[in-house]
C-alpha positions as CSV (number, residue, x, y, z in Angstrom):
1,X,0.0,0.0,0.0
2,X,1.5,3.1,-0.8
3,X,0.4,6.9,0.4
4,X,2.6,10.3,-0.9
5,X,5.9,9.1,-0.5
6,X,5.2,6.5,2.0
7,X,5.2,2.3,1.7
8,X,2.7,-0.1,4.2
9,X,3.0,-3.7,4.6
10,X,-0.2,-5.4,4.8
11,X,-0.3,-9.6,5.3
12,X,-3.3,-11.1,3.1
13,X,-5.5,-12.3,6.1
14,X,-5.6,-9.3,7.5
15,X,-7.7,-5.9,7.1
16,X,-7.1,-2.0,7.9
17,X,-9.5,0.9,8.5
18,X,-10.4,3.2,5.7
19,X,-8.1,6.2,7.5
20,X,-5.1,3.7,7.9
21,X,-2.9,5.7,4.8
22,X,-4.2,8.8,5.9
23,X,-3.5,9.0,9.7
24,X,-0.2,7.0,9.8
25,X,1.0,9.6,6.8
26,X,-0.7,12.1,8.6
27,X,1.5,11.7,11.8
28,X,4.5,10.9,9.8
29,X,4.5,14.5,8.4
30,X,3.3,16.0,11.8
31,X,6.4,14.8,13.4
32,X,8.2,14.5,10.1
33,X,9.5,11.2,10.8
34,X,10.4,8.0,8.4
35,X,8.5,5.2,10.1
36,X,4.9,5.4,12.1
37,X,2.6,3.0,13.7
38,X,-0.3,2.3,14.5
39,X,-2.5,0.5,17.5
40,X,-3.9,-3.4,16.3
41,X,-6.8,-5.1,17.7
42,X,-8.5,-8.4,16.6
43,X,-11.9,-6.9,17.6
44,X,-14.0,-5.1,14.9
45,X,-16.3,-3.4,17.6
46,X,-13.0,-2.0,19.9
47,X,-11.4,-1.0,16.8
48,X,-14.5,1.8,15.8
49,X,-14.6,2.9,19.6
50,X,-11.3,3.6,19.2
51,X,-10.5,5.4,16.5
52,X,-11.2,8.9,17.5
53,X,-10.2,8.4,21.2
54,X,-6.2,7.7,20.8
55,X,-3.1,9.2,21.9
56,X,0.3,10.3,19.9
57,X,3.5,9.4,20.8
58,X,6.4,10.6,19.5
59,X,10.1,8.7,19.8
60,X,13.2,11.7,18.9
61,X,15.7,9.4,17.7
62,X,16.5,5.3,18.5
63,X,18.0,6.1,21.8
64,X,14.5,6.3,23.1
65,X,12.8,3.4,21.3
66,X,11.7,0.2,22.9
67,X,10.7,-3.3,21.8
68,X,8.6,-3.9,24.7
69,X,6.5,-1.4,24.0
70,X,3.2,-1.5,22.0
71,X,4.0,0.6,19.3
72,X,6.8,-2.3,18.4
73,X,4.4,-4.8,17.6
74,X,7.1,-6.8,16.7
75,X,6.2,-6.7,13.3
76,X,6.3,-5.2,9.9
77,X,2.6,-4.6,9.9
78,X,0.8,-1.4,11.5
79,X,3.5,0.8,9.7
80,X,4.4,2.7,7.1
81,X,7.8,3.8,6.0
82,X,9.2,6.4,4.1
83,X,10.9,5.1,0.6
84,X,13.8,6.5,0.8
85,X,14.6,4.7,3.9
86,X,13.6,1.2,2.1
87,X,15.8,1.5,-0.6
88,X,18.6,-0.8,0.3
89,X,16.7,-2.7,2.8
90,X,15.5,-6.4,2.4
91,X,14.6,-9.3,4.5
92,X,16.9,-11.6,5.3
93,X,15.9,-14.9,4.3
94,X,17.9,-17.1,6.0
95,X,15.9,-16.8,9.4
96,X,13.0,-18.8,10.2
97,X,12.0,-16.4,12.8
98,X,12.8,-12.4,13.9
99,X,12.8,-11.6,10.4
100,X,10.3,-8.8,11.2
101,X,12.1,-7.7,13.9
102,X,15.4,-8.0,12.0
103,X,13.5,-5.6,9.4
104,X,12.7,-3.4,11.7
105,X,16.1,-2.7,13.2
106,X,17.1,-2.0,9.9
107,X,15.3,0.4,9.6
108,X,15.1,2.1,13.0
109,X,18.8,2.4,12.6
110,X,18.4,4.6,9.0
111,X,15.8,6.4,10.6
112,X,17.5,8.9,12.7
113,X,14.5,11.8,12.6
114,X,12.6,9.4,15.2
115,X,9.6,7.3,15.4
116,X,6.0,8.6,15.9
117,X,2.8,6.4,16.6
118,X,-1.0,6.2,17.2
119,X,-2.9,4.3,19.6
120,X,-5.6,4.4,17.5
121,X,-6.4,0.8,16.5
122,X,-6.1,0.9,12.2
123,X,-4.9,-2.2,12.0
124,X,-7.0,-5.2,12.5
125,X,-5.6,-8.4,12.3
126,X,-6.6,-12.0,12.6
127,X,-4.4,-15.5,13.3
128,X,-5.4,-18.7,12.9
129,X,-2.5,-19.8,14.9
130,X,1.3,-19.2,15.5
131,X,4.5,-20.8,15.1
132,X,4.8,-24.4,15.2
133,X,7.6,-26.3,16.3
134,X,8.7,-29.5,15.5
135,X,11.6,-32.0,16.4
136,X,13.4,-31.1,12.9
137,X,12.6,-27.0,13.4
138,X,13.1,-26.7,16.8
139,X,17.0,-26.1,17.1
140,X,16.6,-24.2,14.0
141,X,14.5,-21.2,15.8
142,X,16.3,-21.5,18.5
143,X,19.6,-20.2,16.7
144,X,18.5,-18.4,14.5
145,X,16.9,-15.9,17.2
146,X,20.5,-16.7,19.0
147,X,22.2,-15.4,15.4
148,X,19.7,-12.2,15.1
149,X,19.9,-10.7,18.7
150,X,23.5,-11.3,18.1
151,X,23.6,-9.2,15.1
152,X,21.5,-6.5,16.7
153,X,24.0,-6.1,19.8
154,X,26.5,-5.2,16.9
155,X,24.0,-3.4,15.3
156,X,22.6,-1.2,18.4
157,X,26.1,-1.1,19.9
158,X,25.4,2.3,20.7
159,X,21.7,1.9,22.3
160,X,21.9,-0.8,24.7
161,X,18.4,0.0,26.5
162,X,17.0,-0.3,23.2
163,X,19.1,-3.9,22.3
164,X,18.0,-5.0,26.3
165,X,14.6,-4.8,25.2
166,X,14.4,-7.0,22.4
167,X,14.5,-9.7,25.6
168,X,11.1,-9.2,25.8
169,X,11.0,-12.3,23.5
170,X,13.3,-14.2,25.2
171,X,10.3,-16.4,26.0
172,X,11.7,-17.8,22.6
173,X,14.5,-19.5,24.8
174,X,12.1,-21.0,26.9
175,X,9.6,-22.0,24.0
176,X,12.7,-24.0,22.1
177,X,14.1,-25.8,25.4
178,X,11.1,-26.8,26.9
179,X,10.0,-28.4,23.3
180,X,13.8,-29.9,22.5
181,X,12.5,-32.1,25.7
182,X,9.7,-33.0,23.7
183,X,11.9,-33.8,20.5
184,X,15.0,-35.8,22.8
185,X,15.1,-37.1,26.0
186,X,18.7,-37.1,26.5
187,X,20.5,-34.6,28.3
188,X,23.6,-35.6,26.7
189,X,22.9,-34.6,23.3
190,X,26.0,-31.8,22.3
191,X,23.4,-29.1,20.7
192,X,20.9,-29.1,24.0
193,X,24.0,-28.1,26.2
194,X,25.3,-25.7,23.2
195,X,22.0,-24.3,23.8
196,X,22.0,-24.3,27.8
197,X,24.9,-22.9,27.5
198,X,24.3,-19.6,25.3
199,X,21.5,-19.1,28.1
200,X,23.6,-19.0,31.2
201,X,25.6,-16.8,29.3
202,X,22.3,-14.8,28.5
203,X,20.7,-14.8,32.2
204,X,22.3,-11.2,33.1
205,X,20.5,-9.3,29.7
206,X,17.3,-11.7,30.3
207,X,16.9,-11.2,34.3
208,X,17.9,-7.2,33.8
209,X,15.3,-7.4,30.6
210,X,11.6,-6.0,30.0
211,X,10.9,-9.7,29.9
212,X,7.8,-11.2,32.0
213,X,8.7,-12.2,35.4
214,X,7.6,-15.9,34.9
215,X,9.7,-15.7,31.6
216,X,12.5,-14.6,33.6
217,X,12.3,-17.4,36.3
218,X,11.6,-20.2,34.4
219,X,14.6,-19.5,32.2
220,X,17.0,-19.4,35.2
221,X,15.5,-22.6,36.5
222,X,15.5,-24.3,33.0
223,X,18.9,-23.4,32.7
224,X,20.8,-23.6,35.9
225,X,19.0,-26.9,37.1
226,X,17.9,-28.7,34.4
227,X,17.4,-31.8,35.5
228,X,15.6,-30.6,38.3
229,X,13.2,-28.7,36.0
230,X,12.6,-32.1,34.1
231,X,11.7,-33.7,37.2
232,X,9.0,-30.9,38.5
233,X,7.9,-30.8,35.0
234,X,7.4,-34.3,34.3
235,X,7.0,-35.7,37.1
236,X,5.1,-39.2,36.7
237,X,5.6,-39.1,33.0
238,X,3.1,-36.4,32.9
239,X,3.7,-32.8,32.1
240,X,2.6,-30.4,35.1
């Protein structure tokens, strides 16, 4: 979708109000900015008794951007970006995951004039369901997420409050250990202690994150007692 010189990503099972163009262009050129969002609901009845009760945000420059927030979104979607700043940006296809996110640092990091956003709910989107993981895609996720944040700690040397709160995912960690239990039972398998491993050396970003408490917990219990964990978990064979 395009609007003046603007760009919008928009995913085919998904829908956007009739102002979407308008008001994210609109507050684009208020705050003159390269990038602007918008809120998202999956409720057709929030979204019109929202529209004309929202607050605007405006970001001056990366330094005060955050992934936990919900202007993030985590996404491509709910945005539009200037052209210019997509020019030489693509989507790396070699991750199986984070490429949004991945996109979006890219652009974050060209777009120096700041970010500016809407509550207001343009963006309606609907999921049948999310990622699934199997025994053959599990280790997969898992690094490439390890290989993207990574990249982004090179990437957002200079902004480490924004980099700490990309670990608002790092449910991810707990999502691909939890399930490599479900793909192998042995604890001596090299990758699974590869994987433990880049954790523990994780737990002082992850604990100091935006992450959710529970997140935050379970990680350092997965991670630092293992076996332990397997034997709360599954205790009598049967997940708890």
């Amino acid at each position: 979708m395009r609007g003046g010189g603007y760009i919008g990503f928009v995913d085919s099972d998904d829908m956007v109000h009739e102002s979407y163009i308008q008001a994210l262009c609109d507050i684009a050129l208020k705050y003159k900015v390269s990038v602007s969002s918008c809120g998202c609901t999956s409720n057709c009845e929030v979204q019109e008794k929202k529209i004309g009760k929202s607050q605007e945000y405006y970001i001056k420059g990366l330094d005060g951007f955050r992934f936990n927030k919900w202007y993030a979104q985590f996404s491509v979607w709910g945005k539009i970006y200037s052209k210019n700043v997509l020019k030489n940006i693509r989507f790396d296809q070699a991750l199986s995951v984070a490429e949004d996110i991945d996109f979006l640092c890219q652009v974050l990091l060209l777009s120096e004039d700041g970010y500016a956003a809407t509550r207001a709910p343009l963006y309606y989107y609907e999921r049948s369901n999310s990622l699934s993981i199997t025994h053959e895609t599990c280790y997969k996720y898992f690094w490439d997420w390890e290989n993207f944040l990574n990249r982004a700690q090179k990437d957002l040397i200079k902004y480490p409050k924004v980099y700490k709160s990309l670990y608002t995912m790092s449910g991810c960690y707990l999502t691909y250990l939890k399930n490599f239990w479900e793909c192998k039972k042995e604890r001596n398998d090299k990758e699974y202690q590869q994987a433990l491993q880049v954790i523990r050396q994780k737990l002082p970003t992850i604990i100091t994150s935006p992450a959710p408490i529970d997140v935050k917990y379970k990680l350092l219990f997965i991670s630092c007692a293992p076996d332990l964990y397997k034997k709360i978990k599954y205790r009598r064979g049967k997940c708890v």
